[in-house]
N, C-alpha and C positions, 0 to 999 in steps of 0.2 A: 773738890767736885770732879767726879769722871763721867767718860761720854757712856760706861760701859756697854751693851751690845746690844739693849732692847732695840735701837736704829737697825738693825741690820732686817729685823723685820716686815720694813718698808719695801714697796714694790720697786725691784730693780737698785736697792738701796747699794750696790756697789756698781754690778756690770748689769746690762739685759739679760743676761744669762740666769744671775743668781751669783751667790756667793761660797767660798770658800778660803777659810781663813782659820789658822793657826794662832793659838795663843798657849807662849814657852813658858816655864821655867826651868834654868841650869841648863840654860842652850845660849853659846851667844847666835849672834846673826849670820856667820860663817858658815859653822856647824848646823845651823839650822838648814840652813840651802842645799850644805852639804847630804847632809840627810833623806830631804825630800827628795835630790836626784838619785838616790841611793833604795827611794821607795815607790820609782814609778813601775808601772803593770808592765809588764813585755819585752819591748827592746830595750837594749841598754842606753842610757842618755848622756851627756855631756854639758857642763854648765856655758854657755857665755855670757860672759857681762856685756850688759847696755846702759851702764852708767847710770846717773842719779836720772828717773822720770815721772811723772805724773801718771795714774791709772789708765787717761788720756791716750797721754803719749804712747806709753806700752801699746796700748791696744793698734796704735796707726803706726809703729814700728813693727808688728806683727802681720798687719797686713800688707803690709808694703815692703817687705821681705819674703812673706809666706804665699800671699795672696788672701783674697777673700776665703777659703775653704780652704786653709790651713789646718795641720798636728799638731801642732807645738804647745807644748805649756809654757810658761812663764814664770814668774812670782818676782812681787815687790816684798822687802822686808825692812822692818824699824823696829827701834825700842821705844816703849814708855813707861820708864819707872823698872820695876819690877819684872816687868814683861817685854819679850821679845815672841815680833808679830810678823807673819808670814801671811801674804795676800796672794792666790793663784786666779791666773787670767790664762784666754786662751783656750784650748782645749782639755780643761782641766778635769772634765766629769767623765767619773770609771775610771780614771790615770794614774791612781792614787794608793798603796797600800798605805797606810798611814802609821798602822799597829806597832807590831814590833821595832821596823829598823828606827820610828822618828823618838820613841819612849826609853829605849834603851838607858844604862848607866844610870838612875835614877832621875830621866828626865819627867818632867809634869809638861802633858802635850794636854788640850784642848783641843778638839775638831769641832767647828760649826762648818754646817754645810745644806748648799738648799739650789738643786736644782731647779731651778725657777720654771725653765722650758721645757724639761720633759714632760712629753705628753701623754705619759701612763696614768697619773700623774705622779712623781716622786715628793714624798715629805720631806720637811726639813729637819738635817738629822742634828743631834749633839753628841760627842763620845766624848771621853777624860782619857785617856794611859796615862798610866806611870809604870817605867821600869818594867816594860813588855807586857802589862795585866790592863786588863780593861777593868776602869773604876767605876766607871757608871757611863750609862748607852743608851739613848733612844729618840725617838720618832719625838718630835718637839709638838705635833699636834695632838700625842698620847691617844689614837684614836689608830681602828685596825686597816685601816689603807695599805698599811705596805708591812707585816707581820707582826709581830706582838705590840699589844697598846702598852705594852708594862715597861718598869725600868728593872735593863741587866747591870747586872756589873759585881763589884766586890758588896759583901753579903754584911757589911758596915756602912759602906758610901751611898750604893744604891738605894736602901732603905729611905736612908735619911734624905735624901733627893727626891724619893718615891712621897714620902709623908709632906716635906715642902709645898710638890705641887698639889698636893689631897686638899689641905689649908689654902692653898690660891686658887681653889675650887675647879682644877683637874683632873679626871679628864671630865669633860660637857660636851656631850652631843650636839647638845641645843649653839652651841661657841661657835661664831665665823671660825674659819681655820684661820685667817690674819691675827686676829684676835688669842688665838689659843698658842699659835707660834709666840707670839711680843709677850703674852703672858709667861709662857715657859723658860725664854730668854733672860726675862727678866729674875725669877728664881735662880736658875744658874749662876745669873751674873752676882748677884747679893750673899749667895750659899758659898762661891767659890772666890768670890771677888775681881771677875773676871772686866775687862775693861779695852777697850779698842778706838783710839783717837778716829772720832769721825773727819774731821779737817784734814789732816795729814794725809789720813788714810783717800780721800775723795780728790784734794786739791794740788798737796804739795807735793817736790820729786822726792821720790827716795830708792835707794839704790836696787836692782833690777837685772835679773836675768834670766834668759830663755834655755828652757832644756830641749836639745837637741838630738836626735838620735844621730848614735856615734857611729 
C-alpha cells in the first residue's frame, strides 16, 4: 500500500503556498538537486546544504536567514522505493524551467504543481518528461481557466491519459475544482504508478538545501 498523490489535493496539503514536487526515475538524489539548480529562471544559483530538516524547519531557516519576504528557493529530497522525490519551498513559483535540463539522459521527471495563492487564479498543473520531450501535460482541472482544457504530450502517452480521465468522467463543468484536481491525481497516480510518502514528506527530516544566487 502507497500514499500515492491524491493527498496532495488537500488545501495547503504541503505549504500555504501550494505545492511543488518532483517525482524521478534514473536520477539519484544528487543529481536531482543538481539539476534543478541547473533549471532555475534568471540568475545563476548555487546549492548550500542545511542538513537533514523537516518542511517546518526549512521554512523558519529561510526566514530567519532571508527574512520574511525573501528569494530563495529551497528543496527537500528522499527516496521511496522506485522513486526519487524532490519537494520545493520558498520562492519556488515561476523559478523553475523544469523541461529539458531536469529529463535529459533518459531521465522519467513528473511535475505536479499548484499554485495555491496566486490570485489569477492559477490551476493545478501535471507534466511527465522524458529524455527532453514532453509526454503528457495539463491543467489537472481539465477545464479552460488557463489555456487548453485538453491533454498535450507524445501522440501515444497523451491519448491514453486523455481516454483515463474521459472514463473518470472528465472533464465536468458541473465538478468542484477540488474535486476534479483529487480526481485527476488520482488517474495519474494509477496510470503511471506515481507515489509520494505523505509522513516523511510533512513530518520527518530529510536532507535540504537552498539555492542561492551566486
Amino acid at each position: 500500500m502507497t500514499d500515492g498523490t491524491t493527498w496532495l489535493a488537500a488545501p495547503q496539503s504541503i505549504t500555504h503556498g501550494g505545492y511543488s514536487v518532483l517525482l524521478t526515475r534514473g536520477l539519484g538524489e544528487e543529481e536531482l538537486v543538481s539539476r534543478l539548480a541547473g533549471a532555475v529562471c534568471g540568475e545563476r544559483r548555487v546549492l548550500r546544504s542545511l542538513g537533514e530538516l523537516t518542511g517546518a524547519d526549512l521554512l523558519g531557516e529561510l526566514e530567519d536567514e532571508y527574512g520574511e519576504f525573501h528569494e530563495e528557493a529551497a528543496v527537500r529530497v528522499g527516496r521511496d522505493g522506485e522513486w526519487v522525490f524532490a519537494v520545493l519551498y520558498g520562492l519556488w513559483q515561476g523559478e523553475f524551467e523544469i523541461t529539458p535540463p531536469v529529463s535529459r539522459d533518459g531521465a522519467h521527471v513528473f511535475h505536479l504543481e499548484f499554485d495555491e495563492d496566486n490570485g489569477k487564479p492559477v490551476p493545478p498543473w501535471f507534466h511527465y518528461f522524458h529524455d527532453e520531450r514532453l509526454m503528457c501535460g495539463f491543467n489537472l482541472r481539465l477545464d479552460h481557466s488557463w489555456g487548453s482544457a485538453g491533454v498535450d504530450g507524445d501522440p501515444e502517452v497523451a491519448p491514453q491519459v486523455e481516454r483515463l480521465l474521459g472514463e473518470a468522467g472528465l472533464p465536468d463543468e458541473n465538478l468542484p475544482y477540488r474535486d476534479a484536481h483529487r480526481t485527476s491525481l488520482h488517474v495519474v497516480e494509477r496510470h503511471f504508478g506515481l507515489s509520494l510518502p505523505r509522513a516523511r514528506v510533512l513530518e520527518e527530516p530529510l536532507p535540504s538545501v537552498v539555492l542561492e544566487t551566486a
